[in-house]
C-alpha positions as CSV (number, residue, x, y, z in Angstrom):
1,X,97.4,108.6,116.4
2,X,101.3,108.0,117.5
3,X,100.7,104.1,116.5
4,X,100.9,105.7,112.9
5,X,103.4,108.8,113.6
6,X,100.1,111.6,113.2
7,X,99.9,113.9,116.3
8,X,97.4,116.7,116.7
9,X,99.9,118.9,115.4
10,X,99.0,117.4,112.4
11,X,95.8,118.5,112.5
12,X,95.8,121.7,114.1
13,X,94.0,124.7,112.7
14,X,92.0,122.1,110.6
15,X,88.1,122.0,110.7
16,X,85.6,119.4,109.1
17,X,82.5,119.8,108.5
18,X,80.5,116.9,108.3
19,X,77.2,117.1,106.2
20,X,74.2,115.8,107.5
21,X,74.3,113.0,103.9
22,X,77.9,111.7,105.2
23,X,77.1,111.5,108.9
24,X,76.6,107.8,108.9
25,X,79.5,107.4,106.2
26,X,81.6,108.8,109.4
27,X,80.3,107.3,112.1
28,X,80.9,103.7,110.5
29,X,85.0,105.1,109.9
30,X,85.1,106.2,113.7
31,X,83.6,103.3,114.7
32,X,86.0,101.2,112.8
33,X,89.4,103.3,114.2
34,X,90.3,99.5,116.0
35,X,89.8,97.4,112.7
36,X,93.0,98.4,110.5
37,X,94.8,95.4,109.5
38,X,99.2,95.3,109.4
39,X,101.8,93.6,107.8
40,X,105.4,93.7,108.6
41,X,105.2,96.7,106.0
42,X,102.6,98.2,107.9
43,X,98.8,99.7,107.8
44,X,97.1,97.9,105.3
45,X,93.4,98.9,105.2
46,X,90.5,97.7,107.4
47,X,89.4,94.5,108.2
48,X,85.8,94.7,105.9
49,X,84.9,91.0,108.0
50,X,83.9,93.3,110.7
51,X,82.0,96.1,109.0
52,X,78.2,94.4,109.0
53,X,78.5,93.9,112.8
54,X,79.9,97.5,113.4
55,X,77.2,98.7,111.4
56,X,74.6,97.0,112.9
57,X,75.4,97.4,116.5
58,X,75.7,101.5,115.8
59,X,71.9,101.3,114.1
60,X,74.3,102.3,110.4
61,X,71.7,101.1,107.3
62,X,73.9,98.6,105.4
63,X,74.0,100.7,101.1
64,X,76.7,101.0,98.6
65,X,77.1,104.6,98.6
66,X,78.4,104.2,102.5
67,X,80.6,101.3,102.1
68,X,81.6,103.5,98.6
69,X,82.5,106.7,101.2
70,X,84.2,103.9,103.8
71,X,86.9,103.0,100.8
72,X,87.6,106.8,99.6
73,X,87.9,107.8,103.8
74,X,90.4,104.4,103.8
75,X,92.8,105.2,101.1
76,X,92.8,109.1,102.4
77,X,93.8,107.4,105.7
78,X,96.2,104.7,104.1
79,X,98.3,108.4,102.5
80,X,98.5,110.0,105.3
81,X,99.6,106.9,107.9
82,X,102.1,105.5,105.2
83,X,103.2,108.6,104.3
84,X,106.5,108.5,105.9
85,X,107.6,105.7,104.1
């Protein structure tokens, strides 16, 4: 999180829950928390070359609606990293 200026402070008081429909949509954006590509202007989204490995070795059925909840999770992620620019 301090690679991208968040800290927990950020966060604190803040709960998610996590619906039983968007579980795997999450687990694919955890498991993809190493895969954000940079430019000397920074954080520039994920690497997507990665994402049908990741999704196989965490047992993640490759649909559309998950990669679909992967790009709106991304861009959410994207504001808040490159916010302080």
């Amino acid at each position: 999180m301090a690679a991208f200026g968040l800290t927990e402070a950020d966060y604190e008081g803040e709960y998610v829950e996590i619906w039983q429909d968007n579980l795997d949509s999450f687990r694919l954006f955890k498991a993809l928390c190493t895969q954000w590509r940079t430019s000397m202007a920074g954080v520039t989204g994920l690497d997507y070359n990665c994402i049908p490995w990741v999704m196989k070795v965490n047992n993640i059925s490759e649909n559309e609606r998950i990669f679909n909840d992967l790009q709106l999770m991304e861009g959410e992620a994207l504001k808040l990293m490159n916010k302080s620019k």
